[in-house]
C-alpha positions in Angstrom: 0.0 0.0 0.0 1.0 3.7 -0.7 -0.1 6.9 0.7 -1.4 9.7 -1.0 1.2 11.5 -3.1 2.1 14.7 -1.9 2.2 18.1 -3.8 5.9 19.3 -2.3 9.2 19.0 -3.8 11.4 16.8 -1.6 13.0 14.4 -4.9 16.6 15.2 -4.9 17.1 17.4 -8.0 20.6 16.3 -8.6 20.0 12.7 -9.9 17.9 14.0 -12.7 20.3 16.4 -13.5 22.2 13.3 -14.3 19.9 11.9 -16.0 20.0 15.1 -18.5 23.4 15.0 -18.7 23.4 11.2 -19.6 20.7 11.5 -22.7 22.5 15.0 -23.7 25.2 12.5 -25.0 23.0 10.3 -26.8 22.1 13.7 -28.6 18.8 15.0 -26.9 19.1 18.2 -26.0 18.6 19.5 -22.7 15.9 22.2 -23.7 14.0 19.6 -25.7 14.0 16.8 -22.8 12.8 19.5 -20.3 10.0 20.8 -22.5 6.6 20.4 -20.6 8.0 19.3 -17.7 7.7 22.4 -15.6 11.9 21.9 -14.2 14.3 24.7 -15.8 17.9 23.5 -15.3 18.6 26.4 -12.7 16.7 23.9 -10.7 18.2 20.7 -11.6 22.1 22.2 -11.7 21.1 23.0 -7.4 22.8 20.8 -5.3 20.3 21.5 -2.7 17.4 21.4 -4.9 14.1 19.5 -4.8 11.4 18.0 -7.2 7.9 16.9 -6.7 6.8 13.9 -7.8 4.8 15.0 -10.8 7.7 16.8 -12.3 9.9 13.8 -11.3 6.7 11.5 -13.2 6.8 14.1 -16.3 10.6 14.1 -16.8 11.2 10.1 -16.5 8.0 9.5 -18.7 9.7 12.4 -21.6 13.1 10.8 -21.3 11.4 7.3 -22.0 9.4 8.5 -25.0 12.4 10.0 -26.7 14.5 7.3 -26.2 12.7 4.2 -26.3 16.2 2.3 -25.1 15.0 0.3 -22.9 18.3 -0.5 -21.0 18.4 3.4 -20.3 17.5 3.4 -16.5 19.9 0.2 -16.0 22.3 2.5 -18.4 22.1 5.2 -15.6 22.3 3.8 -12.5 25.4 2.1 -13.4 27.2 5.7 -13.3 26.1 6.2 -9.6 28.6 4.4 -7.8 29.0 4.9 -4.0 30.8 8.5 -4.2 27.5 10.1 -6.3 25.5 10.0 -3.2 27.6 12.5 -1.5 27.5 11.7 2.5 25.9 8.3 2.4 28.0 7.1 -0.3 31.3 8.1 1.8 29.2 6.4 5.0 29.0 2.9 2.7 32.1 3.2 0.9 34.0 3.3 4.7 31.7 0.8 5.9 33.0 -2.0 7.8 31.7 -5.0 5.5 29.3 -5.1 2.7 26.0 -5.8 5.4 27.0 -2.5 7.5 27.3 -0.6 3.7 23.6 -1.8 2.9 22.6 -1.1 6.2 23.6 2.3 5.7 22.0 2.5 2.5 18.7 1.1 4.3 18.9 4.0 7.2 19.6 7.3 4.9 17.7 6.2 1.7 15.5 8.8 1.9 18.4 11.1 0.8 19.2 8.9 -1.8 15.5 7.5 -3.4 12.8 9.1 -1.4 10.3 7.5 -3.8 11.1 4.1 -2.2 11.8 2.2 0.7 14.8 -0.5 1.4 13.6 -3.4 3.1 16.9 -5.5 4.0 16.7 -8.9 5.7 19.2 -11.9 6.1 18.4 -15.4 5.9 20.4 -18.6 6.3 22.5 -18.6 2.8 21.1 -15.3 1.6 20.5 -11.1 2.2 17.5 -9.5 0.4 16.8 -6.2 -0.6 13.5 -5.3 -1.6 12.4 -2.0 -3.0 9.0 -1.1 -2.5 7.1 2.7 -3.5 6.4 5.0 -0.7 3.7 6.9 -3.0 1.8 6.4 -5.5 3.6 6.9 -8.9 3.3 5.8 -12.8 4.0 2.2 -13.5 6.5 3.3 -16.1 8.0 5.9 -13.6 8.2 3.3 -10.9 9.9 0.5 -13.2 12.8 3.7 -14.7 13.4 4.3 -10.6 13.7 0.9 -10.1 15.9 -0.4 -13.1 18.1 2.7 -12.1 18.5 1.4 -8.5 19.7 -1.6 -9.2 22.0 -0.7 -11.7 23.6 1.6 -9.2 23.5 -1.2 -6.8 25.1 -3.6 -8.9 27.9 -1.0 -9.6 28.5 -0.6 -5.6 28.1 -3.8 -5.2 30.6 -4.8 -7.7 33.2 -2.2 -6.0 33.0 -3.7 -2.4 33.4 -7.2 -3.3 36.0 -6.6 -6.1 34.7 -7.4 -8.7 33.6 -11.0 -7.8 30.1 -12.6 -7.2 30.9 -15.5 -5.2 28.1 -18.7 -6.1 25.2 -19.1 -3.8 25.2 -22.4 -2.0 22.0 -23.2 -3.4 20.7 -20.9 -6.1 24.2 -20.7 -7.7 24.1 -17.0 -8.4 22.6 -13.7 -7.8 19.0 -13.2 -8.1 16.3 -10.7 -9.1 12.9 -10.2 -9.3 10.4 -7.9 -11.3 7.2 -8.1 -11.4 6.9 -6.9 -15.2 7.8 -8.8 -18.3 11.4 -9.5 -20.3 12.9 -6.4 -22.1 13.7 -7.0 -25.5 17.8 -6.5 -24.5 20.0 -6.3 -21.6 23.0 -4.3 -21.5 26.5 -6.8 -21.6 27.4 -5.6 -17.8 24.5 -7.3 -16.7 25.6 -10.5 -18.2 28.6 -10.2 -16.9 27.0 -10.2 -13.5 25.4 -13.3 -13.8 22.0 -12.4 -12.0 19.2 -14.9 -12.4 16.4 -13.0 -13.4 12.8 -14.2 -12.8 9.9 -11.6 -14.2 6.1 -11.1 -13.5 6.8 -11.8 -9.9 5.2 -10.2 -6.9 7.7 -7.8 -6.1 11.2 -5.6 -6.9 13.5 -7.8 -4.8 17.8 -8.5 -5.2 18.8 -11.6 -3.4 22.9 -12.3 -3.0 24.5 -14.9 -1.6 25.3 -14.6 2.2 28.7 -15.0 1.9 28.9 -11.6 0.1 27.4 -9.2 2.9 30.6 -10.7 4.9 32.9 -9.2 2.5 35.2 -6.3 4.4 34.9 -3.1 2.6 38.4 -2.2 1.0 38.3 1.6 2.5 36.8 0.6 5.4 37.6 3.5 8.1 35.7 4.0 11.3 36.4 7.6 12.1 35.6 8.4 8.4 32.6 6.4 8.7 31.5 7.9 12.1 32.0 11.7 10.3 30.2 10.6 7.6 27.0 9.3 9.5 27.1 12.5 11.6 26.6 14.4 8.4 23.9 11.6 7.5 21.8 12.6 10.1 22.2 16.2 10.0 21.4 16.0 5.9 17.8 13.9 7.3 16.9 16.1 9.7 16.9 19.4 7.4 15.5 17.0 4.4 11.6 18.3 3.1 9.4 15.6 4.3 6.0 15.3 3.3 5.2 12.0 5.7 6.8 12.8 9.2 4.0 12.0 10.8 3.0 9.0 9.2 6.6 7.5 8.7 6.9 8.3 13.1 4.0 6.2 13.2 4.8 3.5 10.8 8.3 3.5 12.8 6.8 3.1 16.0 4.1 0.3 14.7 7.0 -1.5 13.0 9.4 -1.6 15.9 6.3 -3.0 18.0 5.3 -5.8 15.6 2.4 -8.0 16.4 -0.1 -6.9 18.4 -0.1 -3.8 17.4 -0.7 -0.9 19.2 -3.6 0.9 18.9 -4.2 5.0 18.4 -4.3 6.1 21.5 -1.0 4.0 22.3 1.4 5.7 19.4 -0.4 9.1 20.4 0.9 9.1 24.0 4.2 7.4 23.0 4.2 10.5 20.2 3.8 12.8 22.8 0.8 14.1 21.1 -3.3 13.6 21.6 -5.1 11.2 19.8 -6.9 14.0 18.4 -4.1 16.1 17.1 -2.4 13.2 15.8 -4.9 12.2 13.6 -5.6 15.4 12.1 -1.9 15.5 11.1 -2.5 12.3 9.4 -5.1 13.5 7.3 -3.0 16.6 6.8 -0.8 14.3 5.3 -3.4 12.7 2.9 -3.7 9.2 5.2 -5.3 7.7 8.2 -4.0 5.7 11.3 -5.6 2.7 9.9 -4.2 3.2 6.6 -0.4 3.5 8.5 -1.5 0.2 10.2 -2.8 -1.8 7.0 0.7 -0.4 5.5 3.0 -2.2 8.3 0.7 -4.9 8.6 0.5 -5.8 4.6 4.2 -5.5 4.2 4.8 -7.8 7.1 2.2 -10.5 5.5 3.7 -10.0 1.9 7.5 -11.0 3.9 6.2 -13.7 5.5 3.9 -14.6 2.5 7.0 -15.0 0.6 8.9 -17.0 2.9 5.9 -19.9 2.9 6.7 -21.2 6.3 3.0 -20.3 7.4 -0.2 -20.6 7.2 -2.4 -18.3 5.6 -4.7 -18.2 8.4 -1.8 -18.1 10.7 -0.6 -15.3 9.4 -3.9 -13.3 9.2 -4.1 -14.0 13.3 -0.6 -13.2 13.9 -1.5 -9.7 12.2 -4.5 -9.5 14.3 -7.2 -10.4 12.1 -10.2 -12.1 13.9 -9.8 -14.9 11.2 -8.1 -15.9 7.9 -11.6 -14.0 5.9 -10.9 -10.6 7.2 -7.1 -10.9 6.8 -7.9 -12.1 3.1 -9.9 -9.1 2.4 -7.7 -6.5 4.1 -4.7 -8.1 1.7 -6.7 -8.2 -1.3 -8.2 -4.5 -1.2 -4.5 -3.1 -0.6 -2.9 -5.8 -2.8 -5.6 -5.9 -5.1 -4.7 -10.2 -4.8 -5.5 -13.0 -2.3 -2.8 -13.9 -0.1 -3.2 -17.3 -1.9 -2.6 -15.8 -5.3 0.4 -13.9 -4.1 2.1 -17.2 -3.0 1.9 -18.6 -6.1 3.5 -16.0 -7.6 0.1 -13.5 -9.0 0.8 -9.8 -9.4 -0.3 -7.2 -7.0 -1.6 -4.2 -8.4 
């Protein structure tokens, strides 16, 4: 589930700048890219500058019709390796290991891709990353942001482990999922990689092997790492955000877990009235129950995925009265059944 999208700008500016940059060597001009778009490049050139999401939306959507490579976002994203992102690329590339780099990534991503969130979770033999929208956004817009992620991920990734993509124990190699169809062509890097790519599936997720997160960083350096963070934080603390009140509540409902608190709980651990903070919500465009079907959808979808429960026992672990309500509460946000996920069916 997403919230409503906001109206402010809070997009760093300086990726599409990039972007520009990138096509204006393929030979589209930076006036004719930016035509209709509302963004002048006075804007875009500012390190400290912002775009909304519906000039973000118009951009991407321009760039793709006047292109048509579709390789362009996986094109891009391999050019932002760890010292693009400014701070939190310095804050990975000093990292102790590979996990503590991701982990990183995970805490300050909202100065990196505030269109999405980084869920990152380590299993037995294997680390996943999943990207999921925090708003509402095109499907064409969504898949560019995404493609362009992971390029930029594989880049990084590629840095810290030099180069080499030790084999999974069991799956034998990296792995991705997208849940859209095969692209006509894949740039060679990708090959080169050696992911194993599976499509239509139910979600944007990068698996590597577990051996790989152990990896020490090359320029690991803990007081460089310590500035950096400190830098981090002050970057996310003066950063335009459109949720703060919903994400503080999603924070505090996630860091609970199952049973979940209720309103009047997260108010007074807020430090505000039950009152006040729901009239922020809906200043916000969203509800406490919509916060709470967020957390509790994206915990069934994880443990959907992993298949080592029951549907019903999942829907009472949430707290659903019973396996019908938690099928209709995951189907209206989802727009699937919890049974259809599992085997693999598209959400909306």
């Amino acid at each position: 589930m997403t919230l409503a999208r906001p109206q402010i700008a809070f997009v760093p500016a300086r990726y599409y700048d990039a972007l520009v940059a990138f096509l204006a060597e393929r030979g589209i001009e930076r006036t004719t890219l930016l035509a209709r778009t509302g963004i002048d490049l006075e804007r875009l050139r500012d390190e400290d500058g912002f775009l909304s999401i519906d000039e973000v939306e118009r951009l991407v959507l321009r760039a793709a019709r006047l292109t048509r490579d579709e390789s362009l976002a996986l094109e891009l994203g391999r050019r932002f390796h760890l010292p693009s992102h400014g701070a939190v690329g310095t804050a990975g590339l000093t990292a102790p290991d590979v996990d503590a780099a991701i982990r990183i990534a995970q805490r300050y991503f909202r100065l990196v891709a505030p269109l999405f969130v980084l869920d990152y979770t380590i299993e037995a033999h294997v680390a996943r990353i999943t990207l999921r929208p925090a708003w509402a956004i095109h499907a064409r817009a969504e898949r560019f942001h995404v493609e362009t992620i992971l390029g930029s991920l594989f880049a990084q990734g590629m840095f810290l482990i030099g180069g080499h993509v030790p084999a999974l124990e069991h799956a034998g190699r990296v792995e991705v999922d997208l849940p859209y169809a095969r692209p006509g062509e894949l740039p060679r890097w990708v090959a080169a990689v050696r992911p194993k790519i599976f499509y239509r599936r139910p979600s944007h997720e990068l698996r590597v092997p577990r051996s790989v997160i152990d990896v020490r960083s090359p320029l690991a350096d803990a007081r460089a790492h310590a500035r950096a963070c400190r830098a981090c934080d002050e970057l996310l603390a003066a950063l335009p955000v459109p949720d703060r009140i919903a994400t503080a509540v999603r924070h505090h409902l996630e860091h609970a877990g199952p049973p979940f608190p209720d309103l009047e709980s997260v108010s007074r651990a807020l430090g505000a009235s039950s009152r006040t903070l729901r009239r922020r919500l809906v200043d916000e465009g969203t509800s406490f129950r919509d916060v709470l079907d967020d957390v509790r959808i994206g915990l069934a979808r994880k443990w959907l995925a992993q298949g080592d429960r029951s549907i019903t026992t999942i829907g009472i672990d949430l707290g659903y009265s019973d396996a019908a309500n938690f099928t209709r509460a995951f189907r209206r946000v989802c727009g699937v059944s919890p049974t259809a996920f599992q085997r693999g069916a598209q959400p909306r």
